[in-house]
N, C-alpha and C positions, 0 to 999 in steps of 0.2 A: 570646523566645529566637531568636537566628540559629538559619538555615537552613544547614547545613556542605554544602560540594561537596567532596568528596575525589578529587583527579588524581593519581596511581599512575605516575611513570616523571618523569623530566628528560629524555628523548629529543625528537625533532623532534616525536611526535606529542601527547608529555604539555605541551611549551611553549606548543605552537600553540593547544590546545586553551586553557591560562589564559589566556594573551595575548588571544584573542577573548573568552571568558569575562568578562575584567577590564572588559573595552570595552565589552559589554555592559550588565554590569550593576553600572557605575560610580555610579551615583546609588543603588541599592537600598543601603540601611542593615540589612538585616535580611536580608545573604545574604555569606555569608566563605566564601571559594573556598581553599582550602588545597592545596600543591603539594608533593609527597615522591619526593624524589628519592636516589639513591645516591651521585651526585656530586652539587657545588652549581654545574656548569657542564652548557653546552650544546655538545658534541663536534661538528662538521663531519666524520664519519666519512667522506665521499669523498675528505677530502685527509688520508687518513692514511700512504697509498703516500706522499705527498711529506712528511711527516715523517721516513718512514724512510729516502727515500734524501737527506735530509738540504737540500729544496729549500725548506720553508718551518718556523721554529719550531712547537715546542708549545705556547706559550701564544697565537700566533694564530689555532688554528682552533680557540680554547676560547671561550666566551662566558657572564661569570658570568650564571647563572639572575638571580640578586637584581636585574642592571639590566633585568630584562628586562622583568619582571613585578613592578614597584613596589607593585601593590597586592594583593597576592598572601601568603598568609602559607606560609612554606617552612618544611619539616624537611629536613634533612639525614639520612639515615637507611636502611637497610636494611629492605624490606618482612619480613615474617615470617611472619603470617595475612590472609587475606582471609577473612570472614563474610559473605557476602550475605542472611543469615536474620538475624540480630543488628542488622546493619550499624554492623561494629564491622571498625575494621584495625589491625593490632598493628607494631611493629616492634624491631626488635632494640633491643637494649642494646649500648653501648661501656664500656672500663674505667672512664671519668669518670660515667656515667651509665646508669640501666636503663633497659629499653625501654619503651615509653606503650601504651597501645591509645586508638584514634580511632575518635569515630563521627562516623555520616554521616547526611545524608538523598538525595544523589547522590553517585554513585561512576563515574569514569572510569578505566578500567584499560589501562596504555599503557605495562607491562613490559619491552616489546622483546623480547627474545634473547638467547642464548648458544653460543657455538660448539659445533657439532653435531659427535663424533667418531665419530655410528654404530658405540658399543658396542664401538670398538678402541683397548682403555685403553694398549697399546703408546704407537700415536696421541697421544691425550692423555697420556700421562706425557713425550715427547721434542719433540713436534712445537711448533712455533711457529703464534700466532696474530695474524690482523690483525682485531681484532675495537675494544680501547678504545687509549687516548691510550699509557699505559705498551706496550701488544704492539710501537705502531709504534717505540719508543724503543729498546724490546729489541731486534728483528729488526735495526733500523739497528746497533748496537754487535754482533750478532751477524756482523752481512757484517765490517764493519770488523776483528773480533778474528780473524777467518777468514782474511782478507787479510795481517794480520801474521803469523799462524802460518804460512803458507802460503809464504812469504815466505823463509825461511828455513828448510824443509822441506826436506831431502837426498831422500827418499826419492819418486817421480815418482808411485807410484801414491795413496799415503799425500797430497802434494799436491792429486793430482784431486780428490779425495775433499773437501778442504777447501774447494776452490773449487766445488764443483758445487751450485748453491741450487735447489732443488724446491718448485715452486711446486704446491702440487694444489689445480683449479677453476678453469676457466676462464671462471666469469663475473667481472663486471666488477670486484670486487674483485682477484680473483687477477691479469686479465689488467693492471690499471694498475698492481699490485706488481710484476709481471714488467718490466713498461715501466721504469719509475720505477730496481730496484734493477739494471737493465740500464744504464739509463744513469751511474747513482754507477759502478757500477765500472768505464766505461768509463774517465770523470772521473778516478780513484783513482788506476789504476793508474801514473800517471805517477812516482808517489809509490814504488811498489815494483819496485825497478831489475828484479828477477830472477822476475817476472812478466810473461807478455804477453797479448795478451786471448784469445788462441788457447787459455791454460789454463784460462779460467772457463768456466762449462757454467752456463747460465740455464732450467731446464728448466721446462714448464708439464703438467703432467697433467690431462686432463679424457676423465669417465668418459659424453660425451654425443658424439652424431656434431659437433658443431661447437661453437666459441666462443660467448661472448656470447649464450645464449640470449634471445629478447625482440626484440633486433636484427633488421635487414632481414641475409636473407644476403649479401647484396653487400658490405655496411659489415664483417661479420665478415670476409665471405674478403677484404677487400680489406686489416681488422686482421690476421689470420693472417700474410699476404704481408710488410704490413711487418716486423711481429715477426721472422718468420725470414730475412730480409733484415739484419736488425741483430744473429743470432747468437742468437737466441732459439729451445730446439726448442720445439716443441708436439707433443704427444703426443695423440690422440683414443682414443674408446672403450677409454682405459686407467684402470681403475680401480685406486686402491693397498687393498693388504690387508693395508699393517703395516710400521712402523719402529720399529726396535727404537736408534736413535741412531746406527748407522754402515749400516744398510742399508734400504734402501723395497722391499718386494716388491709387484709390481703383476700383476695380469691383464688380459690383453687379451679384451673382450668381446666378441669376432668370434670366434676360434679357441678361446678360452679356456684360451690358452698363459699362462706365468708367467714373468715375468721380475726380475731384482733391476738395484737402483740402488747404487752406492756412494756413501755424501754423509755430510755433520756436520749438515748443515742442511737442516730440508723444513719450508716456512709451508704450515699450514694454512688453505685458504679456502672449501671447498667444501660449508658448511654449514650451517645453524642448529636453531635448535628452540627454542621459548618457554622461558623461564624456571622452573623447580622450584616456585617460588611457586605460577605459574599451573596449573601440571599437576596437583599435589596439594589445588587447590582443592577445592568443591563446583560449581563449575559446569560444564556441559554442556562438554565438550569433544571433539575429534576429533582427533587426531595431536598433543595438547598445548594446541593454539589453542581459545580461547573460541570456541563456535558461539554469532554473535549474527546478529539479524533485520535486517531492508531501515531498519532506523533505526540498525540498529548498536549497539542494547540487546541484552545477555545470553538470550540466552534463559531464560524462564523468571523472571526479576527485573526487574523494574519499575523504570525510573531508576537501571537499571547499564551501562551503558558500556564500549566497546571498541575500540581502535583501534590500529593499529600492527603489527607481527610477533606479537603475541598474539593479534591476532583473526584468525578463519575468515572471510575477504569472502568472497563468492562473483562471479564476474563472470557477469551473468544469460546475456551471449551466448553465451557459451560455457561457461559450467556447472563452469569450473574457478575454483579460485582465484586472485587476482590479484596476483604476483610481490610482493614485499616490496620496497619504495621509501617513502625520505625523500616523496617526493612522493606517494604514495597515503595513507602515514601523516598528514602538510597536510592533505589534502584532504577525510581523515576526522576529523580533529580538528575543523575548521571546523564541518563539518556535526552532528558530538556537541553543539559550544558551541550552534548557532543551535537543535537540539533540545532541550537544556538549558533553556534562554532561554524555547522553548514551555512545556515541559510548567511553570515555574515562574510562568509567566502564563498558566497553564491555557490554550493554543494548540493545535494541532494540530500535530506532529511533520511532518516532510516526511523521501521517504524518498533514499535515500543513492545517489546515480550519480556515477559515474567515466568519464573519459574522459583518458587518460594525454593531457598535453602533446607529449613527445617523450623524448625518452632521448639522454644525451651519458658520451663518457669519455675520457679520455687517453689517450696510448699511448706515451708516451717522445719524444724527441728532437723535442720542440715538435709534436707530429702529435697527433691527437685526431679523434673521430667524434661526429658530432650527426644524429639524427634527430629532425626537430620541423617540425608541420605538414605532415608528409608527401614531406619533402623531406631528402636523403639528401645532407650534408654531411661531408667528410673532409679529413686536411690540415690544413697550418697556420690557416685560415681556421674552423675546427672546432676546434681548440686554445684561436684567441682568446675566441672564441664559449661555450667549457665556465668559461676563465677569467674574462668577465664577469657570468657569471649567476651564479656562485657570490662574486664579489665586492658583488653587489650584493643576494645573500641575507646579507653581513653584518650583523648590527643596527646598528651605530653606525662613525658617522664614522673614532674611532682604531684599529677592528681594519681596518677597509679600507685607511687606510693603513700600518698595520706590515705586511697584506698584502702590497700593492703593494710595499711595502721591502724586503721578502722575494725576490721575483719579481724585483726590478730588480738584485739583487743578485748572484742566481744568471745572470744576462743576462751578468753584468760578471767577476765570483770565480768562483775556483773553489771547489768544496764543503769543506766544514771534513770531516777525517777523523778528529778528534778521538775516541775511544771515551770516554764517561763511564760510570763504574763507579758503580753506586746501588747506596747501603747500604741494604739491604730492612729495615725494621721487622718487629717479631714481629709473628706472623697475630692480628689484634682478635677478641680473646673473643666471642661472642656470650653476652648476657646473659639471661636470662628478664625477661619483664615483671614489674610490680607484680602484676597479674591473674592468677591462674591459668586458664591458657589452655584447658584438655582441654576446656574446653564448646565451643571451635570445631570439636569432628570430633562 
Protein backbone atom coordinates (compact mmCIF):
# COMPACT_ATOMS: atom_id res chain seq x y z
CA UNK A 1 0.00 0.00 0.00
CA UNK A 2 1.36 3.77 -0.88
CA UNK A 3 2.71 5.74 1.49
CA UNK A 4 0.26 9.18 1.22
CA UNK A 5 2.16 12.75 1.97
CA UNK A 6 -0.57 15.23 2.39
CA UNK A 7 0.55 19.14 1.55
CA UNK A 8 -2.23 21.53 3.15
CA UNK A 9 -2.18 25.26 1.24
CA UNK A 10 -1.52 26.22 -2.81
CA UNK A 11 0.43 29.12 -1.52
CA UNK A 12 4.33 29.59 -2.25
CA UNK A 13 5.16 27.41 0.59
CA UNK A 14 2.56 24.34 0.04
CA UNK A 15 3.98 24.48 -4.12
CA UNK A 16 7.52 24.68 -3.31
CA UNK A 17 7.29 22.09 -0.91
CA UNK A 18 5.60 19.32 -3.94
CA UNK A 19 7.53 20.70 -6.46
CA UNK A 20 10.92 19.54 -4.51
CA UNK A 21 8.98 16.56 -3.12
CA UNK A 22 8.04 15.33 -6.71
CA UNK A 23 11.91 15.74 -7.77
CA UNK A 24 12.68 13.76 -5.18
CA UNK A 25 11.00 11.04 -5.07
CA UNK A 26 10.34 10.59 -8.64
CA UNK A 27 11.36 7.10 -9.10
CA UNK A 28 9.67 5.83 -5.60
CA UNK A 29 6.40 3.72 -6.76
CA UNK A 30 5.28 3.30 -3.29
CA UNK A 31 4.99 6.91 -2.16
CA UNK A 32 1.78 9.54 -3.78
CA UNK A 33 2.48 13.11 -2.56
CA UNK A 34 -1.08 14.73 -2.69
CA UNK A 35 -1.52 18.57 -2.83
CA UNK A 36 -5.04 20.65 -1.50
CA UNK A 37 -5.39 23.57 -2.15
CA UNK A 38 -8.35 26.21 -2.20
CA UNK A 39 -7.55 27.67 -5.43
CA UNK A 40 -6.14 25.48 -8.26
CA UNK A 41 -3.60 28.32 -8.89
CA UNK A 42 -0.45 29.86 -7.64
CA UNK A 43 -1.08 33.84 -6.70
CA UNK A 44 2.09 36.24 -7.09
CA UNK A 45 0.62 38.30 -4.15
CA UNK A 46 3.44 41.08 -4.47
CA UNK A 47 2.11 42.22 -7.81
CA UNK A 48 -1.35 42.48 -6.52
CA UNK A 49 -0.91 46.60 -6.09
CA UNK A 50 -0.27 46.32 -9.87
CA UNK A 51 -3.50 44.60 -10.68
CA UNK A 52 -5.23 47.10 -8.85
CA UNK A 53 -3.97 50.05 -10.30
CA UNK A 54 -4.55 48.33 -13.33
CA UNK A 55 -0.58 47.80 -14.58
CA UNK A 56 -0.56 44.15 -15.11
CA UNK A 57 -3.72 41.58 -15.88
CA UNK A 58 -5.23 38.93 -13.52
CA UNK A 59 -4.58 35.99 -15.09
CA UNK A 60 -0.77 36.79 -15.36
CA UNK A 61 0.31 36.64 -11.90
CA UNK A 62 -1.76 33.39 -11.70
CA UNK A 63 -0.04 30.15 -12.28
CA UNK A 64 -2.16 27.01 -12.79
CA UNK A 65 -0.87 24.50 -9.74
CA UNK A 66 -1.63 21.36 -12.18
CA UNK A 67 1.45 22.74 -14.65
CA UNK A 68 3.43 22.90 -11.99
CA UNK A 69 3.36 19.92 -10.21
CA UNK A 70 2.65 17.16 -13.06
CA UNK A 71 3.19 14.48 -10.68
CA UNK A 72 1.37 15.42 -8.05
CA UNK A 73 -2.18 14.26 -7.32
CA UNK A 74 -4.46 17.67 -6.41
CA UNK A 75 -7.94 18.46 -4.80
CA UNK A 76 -9.33 21.46 -5.21
CA UNK A 77 -10.95 21.93 -2.09
CA UNK A 78 -11.59 23.80 1.19
CA UNK A 79 -9.58 22.23 4.33
CA UNK A 80 -12.27 21.62 7.18
CA UNK A 81 -10.42 19.23 9.83
CA UNK A 82 -6.92 18.53 10.56
CA UNK A 83 -6.56 15.13 12.95
CA UNK A 84 -2.94 14.70 13.81
CA UNK A 85 -3.87 11.56 16.28
CA UNK A 86 -6.09 9.80 13.50
CA UNK A 87 -4.06 11.26 10.69
CA UNK A 88 -6.97 11.82 8.93
CA UNK A 89 -7.93 15.51 6.94
CA UNK A 90 -11.39 16.20 5.98
CA UNK A 91 -12.48 18.79 3.60
CA UNK A 92 -15.56 20.60 2.72
CA UNK A 93 -18.20 19.56 0.42
CA UNK A 94 -19.71 21.81 -2.71
CA UNK A 95 -23.27 21.69 -4.07
CA UNK A 96 -22.03 19.02 -6.85
CA UNK A 97 -20.29 16.89 -4.35
CA UNK A 98 -19.64 16.04 -0.41
CA UNK A 99 -16.72 16.48 1.31
CA UNK A 100 -13.97 13.29 1.61
CA UNK A 101 -11.69 12.81 4.57
CA UNK A 102 -7.99 11.84 3.65
CA UNK A 103 -5.46 9.97 5.38
CA UNK A 104 -1.86 10.33 5.69
CA UNK A 105 1.31 9.02 6.82
CA UNK A 106 3.03 12.81 6.39
CA UNK A 107 1.28 15.81 6.56
CA UNK A 108 2.71 19.40 5.60
CA UNK A 109 0.51 22.18 6.72
CA UNK A 110 1.18 25.48 4.67
CA UNK A 111 -2.41 27.33 5.33
CA UNK A 112 -1.16 30.88 5.07
CA UNK A 113 -3.40 33.56 6.48
CA UNK A 114 -6.16 35.72 6.65
CA UNK A 115 -6.64 39.22 7.05
CA UNK A 116 -6.34 40.34 10.58
CA UNK A 117 -9.17 42.98 11.67
CA UNK A 118 -8.07 42.93 15.43
CA UNK A 119 -11.61 42.30 16.58
CA UNK A 120 -13.13 45.66 14.81
CA UNK A 121 -15.94 44.05 13.06
CA UNK A 122 -16.88 47.83 11.90
CA UNK A 123 -13.38 47.12 10.10
CA UNK A 124 -14.16 44.12 8.55
CA UNK A 125 -17.81 44.66 7.58
CA UNK A 126 -16.77 48.21 5.31
CA UNK A 127 -13.06 48.11 5.00
CA UNK A 128 -11.23 46.84 1.78
CA UNK A 129 -8.83 44.18 1.52
CA UNK A 130 -5.44 43.43 -0.57
CA UNK A 131 -5.11 40.10 0.56
CA UNK A 132 -6.23 37.44 -2.84
CA UNK A 133 -6.64 37.96 -6.80
CA UNK A 134 -10.54 39.05 -6.50
CA UNK A 135 -9.45 42.08 -3.31
CA UNK A 136 -6.99 43.50 -5.98
CA UNK A 137 -10.08 43.52 -8.67
CA UNK A 138 -12.37 45.02 -6.19
CA UNK A 139 -10.13 47.91 -4.70
CA UNK A 140 -9.21 48.72 -8.53
CA UNK A 141 -13.28 49.14 -9.69
CA UNK A 142 -13.67 50.69 -6.24
CA UNK A 143 -10.89 53.92 -7.09
CA UNK A 144 -12.49 53.86 -10.64
CA UNK A 145 -16.33 53.95 -9.46
CA UNK A 146 -15.03 56.69 -6.90
CA UNK A 147 -13.66 58.75 -9.56
CA UNK A 148 -17.01 58.86 -11.58
CA UNK A 149 -19.11 59.67 -8.66
CA UNK A 150 -16.74 62.19 -7.67
CA UNK A 151 -16.86 63.64 -10.89
CA UNK A 152 -19.89 64.94 -11.03
CA UNK A 153 -20.47 65.67 -7.39
CA UNK A 154 -21.94 69.42 -6.84
CA UNK A 155 -21.33 69.25 -3.35
CA UNK A 156 -17.13 70.03 -2.47
CA UNK A 157 -17.13 68.35 0.94
CA UNK A 158 -19.17 65.26 -0.12
CA UNK A 159 -16.49 65.14 -3.12
CA UNK A 160 -13.34 65.06 -0.76
CA UNK A 161 -14.81 62.46 0.77
CA UNK A 162 -15.01 60.39 -2.46
CA UNK A 163 -11.64 61.00 -3.57
CA UNK A 164 -9.77 60.56 -0.23
CA UNK A 165 -8.25 56.51 -0.27
CA UNK A 166 -6.84 55.28 3.25
CA UNK A 167 -4.51 53.08 3.10
CA UNK A 168 -3.79 51.54 6.80
CA UNK A 169 -0.20 49.73 7.25
CA UNK A 170 2.57 50.69 6.18
CA UNK A 171 4.54 47.84 5.37
CA UNK A 172 5.17 46.70 2.20
CA UNK A 173 1.98 45.70 1.09
CA UNK A 174 0.24 48.92 1.98
CA UNK A 175 3.12 51.15 1.10
CA UNK A 176 3.22 49.57 -3.01
CA UNK A 177 -0.84 49.95 -2.96
CA UNK A 178 -0.26 53.64 -1.96
CA UNK A 179 2.40 53.79 -4.72
CA UNK A 180 0.75 51.90 -7.49
CA UNK A 181 -3.10 53.54 -6.79
CA UNK A 182 -1.16 56.96 -6.69
CA UNK A 183 -0.01 56.60 -9.73
CA UNK A 184 -3.57 55.26 -11.61
CA UNK A 185 -5.10 58.30 -10.52
CA UNK A 186 -2.55 60.41 -11.36
CA UNK A 187 -2.93 58.53 -15.00
CA UNK A 188 -7.03 58.83 -14.77
CA UNK A 189 -7.58 61.88 -14.20
CA UNK A 190 -7.12 63.28 -17.50
CA UNK A 191 -10.18 61.40 -18.28
CA UNK A 192 -12.40 63.53 -15.60
CA UNK A 193 -12.35 67.18 -16.92
CA UNK A 194 -13.84 68.53 -13.42
CA UNK A 195 -11.20 66.83 -11.35
CA UNK A 196 -7.57 67.87 -10.56
CA UNK A 197 -5.10 66.03 -8.65
CA UNK A 198 -5.10 68.56 -5.96
CA UNK A 199 -8.68 66.88 -4.89
CA UNK A 200 -7.45 63.39 -4.36
CA UNK A 201 -5.95 62.64 -0.88
CA UNK A 202 -3.86 59.29 -1.02
CA UNK A 203 -3.48 58.69 2.66
CA UNK A 204 -1.20 55.94 4.34
CA UNK A 205 -1.68 55.20 8.32
CA UNK A 206 0.76 53.39 10.17
CA UNK A 207 0.48 52.44 13.80
CA UNK A 208 4.76 52.02 14.14
CA UNK A 209 7.40 54.93 14.56
CA UNK A 210 8.38 54.29 10.62
CA UNK A 211 7.60 52.57 7.37
CA UNK A 212 8.61 49.48 6.00
CA UNK A 213 9.54 47.69 9.03
CA UNK A 214 12.45 45.00 8.29
CA UNK A 215 14.01 47.70 5.88
CA UNK A 216 17.51 49.66 6.61
CA UNK A 217 16.08 53.07 7.71
CA UNK A 218 17.58 54.97 5.12
CA UNK A 219 15.83 52.99 2.19
CA UNK A 220 12.40 53.75 4.40
CA UNK A 221 13.15 57.48 4.97
CA UNK A 222 14.48 57.82 1.68
CA UNK A 223 10.63 55.75 0.52
CA UNK A 224 8.66 58.19 2.98
CA UNK A 225 10.47 61.26 1.05
CA UNK A 226 9.53 60.16 -2.18
CA UNK A 227 5.96 59.12 -1.28
CA UNK A 228 5.16 62.51 0.08
CA UNK A 229 6.98 64.30 -2.61
CA UNK A 230 4.33 62.78 -5.16
CA UNK A 231 1.30 63.85 -2.81
CA UNK A 232 1.06 60.91 -0.69
CA UNK A 233 0.45 61.67 3.36
CA UNK A 234 1.77 59.33 5.70
CA UNK A 235 0.77 59.31 8.91
CA UNK A 236 3.01 57.53 11.96
CA UNK A 237 2.23 56.25 15.26
CA UNK A 238 -1.47 56.64 14.18
CA UNK A 239 -3.39 53.93 14.75
CA UNK A 240 -7.21 53.59 13.28
CA UNK A 241 -9.99 52.45 15.88
CA UNK A 242 -13.03 52.15 13.45
CA UNK A 243 -14.87 52.86 10.13
CA UNK A 244 -18.04 52.71 9.99
CA UNK A 245 -18.16 53.48 5.74
CA UNK A 246 -18.00 57.39 5.67
CA UNK A 247 -15.57 57.96 8.72
CA UNK A 248 -11.86 56.30 10.04
CA UNK A 249 -11.44 57.29 13.72
CA UNK A 250 -7.80 57.08 14.41
CA UNK A 251 -5.61 57.68 17.62
CA UNK A 252 -2.44 59.05 17.89
CA UNK A 253 -0.18 57.01 19.98
CA UNK A 254 2.11 59.64 21.34
CA UNK A 255 -0.52 62.03 22.94
CA UNK A 256 -3.40 59.74 22.62
CA UNK A 257 -5.50 62.30 20.95
CA UNK A 258 -8.38 61.04 18.43
CA UNK A 259 -9.05 62.22 15.35
CA UNK A 260 -11.67 61.35 12.48
CA UNK A 261 -11.13 60.87 8.58
CA UNK A 262 -13.78 61.45 6.06
CA UNK A 263 -13.49 58.91 3.20
CA UNK A 264 -15.81 56.14 1.13
CA UNK A 265 -12.88 54.15 0.85
CA UNK A 266 -10.04 52.65 3.45
CA UNK A 267 -7.90 49.30 2.20
CA UNK A 268 -6.96 47.31 4.68
CA UNK A 269 -3.27 46.10 5.11
CA UNK A 270 -2.13 46.01 8.29
CA UNK A 271 -2.52 42.52 9.35
CA UNK A 272 -2.91 38.86 9.50
CA UNK A 273 -3.38 35.87 11.54
CA UNK A 274 -3.47 32.09 10.53
CA UNK A 275 -6.39 30.65 9.32
CA UNK A 276 -9.54 29.30 11.58
CA UNK A 277 -8.53 25.76 10.41
CA UNK A 278 -5.25 26.16 12.08
CA UNK A 279 -6.45 27.83 15.30
CA UNK A 280 -9.22 25.41 16.20
CA UNK A 281 -6.87 22.51 15.55
CA UNK A 282 -5.24 20.13 18.24
CA UNK A 283 -1.89 21.28 17.95
CA UNK A 284 0.31 23.33 19.96
CA UNK A 285 -0.15 26.63 19.22
CA UNK A 286 0.81 30.43 20.13
CA UNK A 287 -1.02 33.63 18.81
CA UNK A 288 -2.73 30.99 16.14
CA UNK A 289 0.63 29.63 14.51
CA UNK A 290 1.72 26.04 14.99
CA UNK A 291 4.57 25.96 17.52
CA UNK A 292 7.01 23.47 15.59
CA UNK A 293 10.83 22.55 16.34
CA UNK A 294 14.36 23.31 14.71
CA UNK A 295 13.01 20.67 11.66
CA UNK A 296 9.92 22.46 11.38
CA UNK A 297 7.75 19.40 12.76
CA UNK A 298 4.72 20.21 14.91
CA UNK A 299 5.44 19.84 18.01
CA UNK A 300 4.57 17.10 19.65
CA UNK A 301 3.62 14.92 16.15
CA UNK A 302 5.99 12.92 14.43
CA UNK A 303 6.13 13.60 10.51
CA UNK A 304 3.83 16.77 10.83
CA UNK A 305 4.93 19.63 9.17
CA UNK A 306 4.79 23.41 9.06
CA UNK A 307 5.68 26.19 7.13
CA UNK A 308 4.53 29.40 5.89
CA UNK A 309 2.29 32.16 7.98
CA UNK A 310 1.10 29.20 9.96
CA UNK A 311 4.05 28.25 11.65
CA UNK A 312 5.88 29.85 14.85
CA UNK A 313 9.74 30.02 13.34
CA UNK A 314 11.59 31.20 15.84
CA UNK A 315 14.92 33.25 14.67
CA UNK A 316 17.55 31.71 17.07
CA UNK A 317 19.53 35.25 17.03
CA UNK A 318 17.26 37.16 18.21
CA UNK A 319 14.59 35.02 19.87
CA UNK A 320 11.85 36.54 17.87
CA UNK A 321 9.95 35.36 15.15
CA UNK A 322 10.80 35.70 11.71
CA UNK A 323 8.61 38.38 9.65
CA UNK A 324 6.21 36.37 7.06
CA UNK A 325 7.82 36.39 3.39
CA UNK A 326 7.20 34.41 0.27
CA UNK A 327 10.83 33.94 0.76
CA UNK A 328 11.08 32.44 4.31
CA UNK A 329 7.99 30.34 3.39
CA UNK A 330 10.79 28.89 -0.02
CA UNK A 331 13.15 28.39 2.18
CA UNK A 332 11.03 26.39 4.54
CA UNK A 333 9.42 24.37 2.17
CA UNK A 334 12.61 23.12 0.82
CA UNK A 335 14.01 22.16 3.78
CA UNK A 336 10.39 20.17 5.04
CA UNK A 337 10.87 18.27 1.31
CA UNK A 338 14.57 17.35 1.97
CA UNK A 339 13.32 16.23 5.79
CA UNK A 340 10.59 14.31 4.22
CA UNK A 341 12.93 12.60 1.88
CA UNK A 342 15.15 11.68 5.30
CA UNK A 343 12.85 10.47 7.63
CA UNK A 344 11.21 8.30 4.47
CA UNK A 345 14.72 6.58 3.87
CA UNK A 346 15.05 6.44 7.43
CA UNK A 347 17.96 9.52 7.41
CA UNK A 348 18.56 11.94 9.76
CA UNK A 349 16.51 15.18 9.51
CA UNK A 350 18.87 18.34 9.42
CA UNK A 351 17.84 21.21 11.22
CA UNK A 352 16.19 24.41 9.72
CA UNK A 353 18.52 27.94 9.19
CA UNK A 354 17.57 31.13 7.59
CA UNK A 355 19.40 33.71 6.46
CA UNK A 356 17.02 36.32 4.33
CA UNK A 357 18.70 37.10 0.88
CA UNK A 358 17.57 40.74 0.77
CA UNK A 359 14.29 42.41 0.68
CA UNK A 360 12.90 44.54 -2.54
CA UNK A 361 9.59 46.71 -3.26
CA UNK A 362 8.17 49.30 -5.56
CA UNK A 363 7.01 52.50 -4.85
CA UNK A 364 5.25 54.11 -7.77
CA UNK A 365 6.48 56.12 -10.66
CA UNK A 366 9.09 53.50 -11.81
CA UNK A 367 11.33 53.97 -8.34
CA UNK A 368 11.57 50.80 -6.17
CA UNK A 369 14.09 49.79 -3.07
CA UNK A 370 16.31 46.74 -2.91
CA UNK A 371 18.29 45.57 -0.15
CA UNK A 372 20.18 42.43 -1.06
CA UNK A 373 23.70 41.55 0.10
CA UNK A 374 23.97 44.24 2.18
CA UNK A 375 23.76 46.76 -0.20
CA UNK A 376 21.15 49.48 -0.26
CA UNK A 377 19.71 50.17 -3.65
CA UNK A 378 16.95 52.84 -4.59
CA UNK A 379 15.66 54.45 -7.75
CA UNK A 380 14.90 53.37 -10.95
CA UNK A 381 17.94 50.93 -10.95
CA UNK A 382 15.82 49.18 -7.91
CA UNK A 383 12.57 49.24 -9.88
CA UNK A 384 14.48 47.29 -12.70
CA UNK A 385 16.01 44.98 -10.36
CA UNK A 386 12.45 44.12 -8.28
CA UNK A 387 11.06 43.62 -11.98
CA UNK A 388 13.56 40.96 -12.88
CA UNK A 389 13.64 38.77 -10.02
CA UNK A 390 9.96 38.45 -10.01
CA UNK A 391 10.03 37.76 -13.76
CA UNK A 392 12.32 35.23 -13.59
CA UNK A 393 10.41 33.47 -10.37
CA UNK A 394 7.76 32.90 -13.30
CA UNK A 395 7.55 29.06 -13.99
CA UNK A 396 7.20 29.10 -17.60
CA UNK A 397 8.18 30.70 -20.72
CA UNK A 398 4.42 32.20 -21.69
CA UNK A 399 3.40 33.92 -18.25
CA UNK A 400 6.86 35.83 -18.69
CA UNK A 401 6.05 36.87 -21.54
CA UNK A 402 2.30 38.09 -21.29
CA UNK A 403 4.39 39.68 -18.28
CA UNK A 404 6.61 41.64 -20.12
CA UNK A 405 3.45 42.54 -22.50
CA UNK A 406 1.99 43.83 -19.74
CA UNK A 407 4.79 46.08 -18.75
CA UNK A 408 5.63 47.22 -22.26
CA UNK A 409 2.31 48.19 -22.62
CA UNK A 410 1.86 50.31 -19.58
CA UNK A 411 5.56 52.00 -21.00
CA UNK A 412 3.48 52.97 -24.28
CA UNK A 413 -0.82 53.28 -23.14
CA UNK A 414 -2.44 54.62 -21.00
CA UNK A 415 -4.27 52.64 -18.19
CA UNK A 416 -7.68 51.14 -19.31
CA UNK A 417 -10.37 52.95 -16.71
CA UNK A 418 -12.79 50.67 -17.60
CA UNK A 419 -14.93 49.45 -14.07
CA UNK A 420 -16.02 45.83 -14.56
CA UNK A 421 -19.08 45.02 -12.68
CA UNK A 422 -18.88 41.10 -11.42
CA UNK A 423 -21.88 39.28 -11.00
CA UNK A 424 -21.03 37.48 -7.43
CA UNK A 425 -22.52 33.96 -7.30
CA UNK A 426 -24.43 32.53 -4.19
CA UNK A 427 -21.89 31.97 -1.15
CA UNK A 428 -21.15 27.71 -1.75
CA UNK A 429 -22.79 25.74 0.81
CA UNK A 430 -20.51 23.82 2.82
CA UNK A 431 -21.39 20.23 2.98
CA UNK A 432 -20.65 17.55 5.71
CA UNK A 433 -18.52 14.65 4.82
CA UNK A 434 -19.55 11.14 4.17
CA UNK A 435 -17.84 10.64 7.81
CA UNK A 436 -19.29 11.67 10.81
CA UNK A 437 -16.64 13.98 11.87
CA UNK A 438 -17.32 14.66 15.99
CA UNK A 439 -14.37 11.98 16.76
CA UNK A 440 -11.94 14.87 15.36
CA UNK A 441 -12.44 16.95 18.82
Amino acid sequence: MKKKIIILGGGFAGVECAKHLQKKLSKSTDIEIILVSEDNFLLFTPMLPQVASGTVQTRNIVIPIRTIIKKVTFYEGRVRHIDPVTRQVSLWGTPEKPGITLEYDYLVVALGSETNFFGMNDLENNAFRMKTLNDAVIVRNRIIDMLEQANNEPDPDTRKSLLTIVIVGGGFAGIETAGELNDFLNDAIKYYPKIIMNDISVKVLEALPAILPGFSPKLAEFTQNQMIQRGIEINLRTAVTGFDGNIVTTKNLDDQTTDILHTKTVIWTAGVTPTNTVKRSIFKTEKGKIIINEYLEADGYKGVFAAGDCALCIDTSTQKPFPPTAQLAEAQAKRIAANLYSLIKNNSMEKFTYAPRGQMAVIGKRTGIVSIFGLNIRGMMAWLLWRNVYLKKMPSMSKRARLLMDWFQDALFDRDISRLKIMRANPIKEYETLQVLDDFW
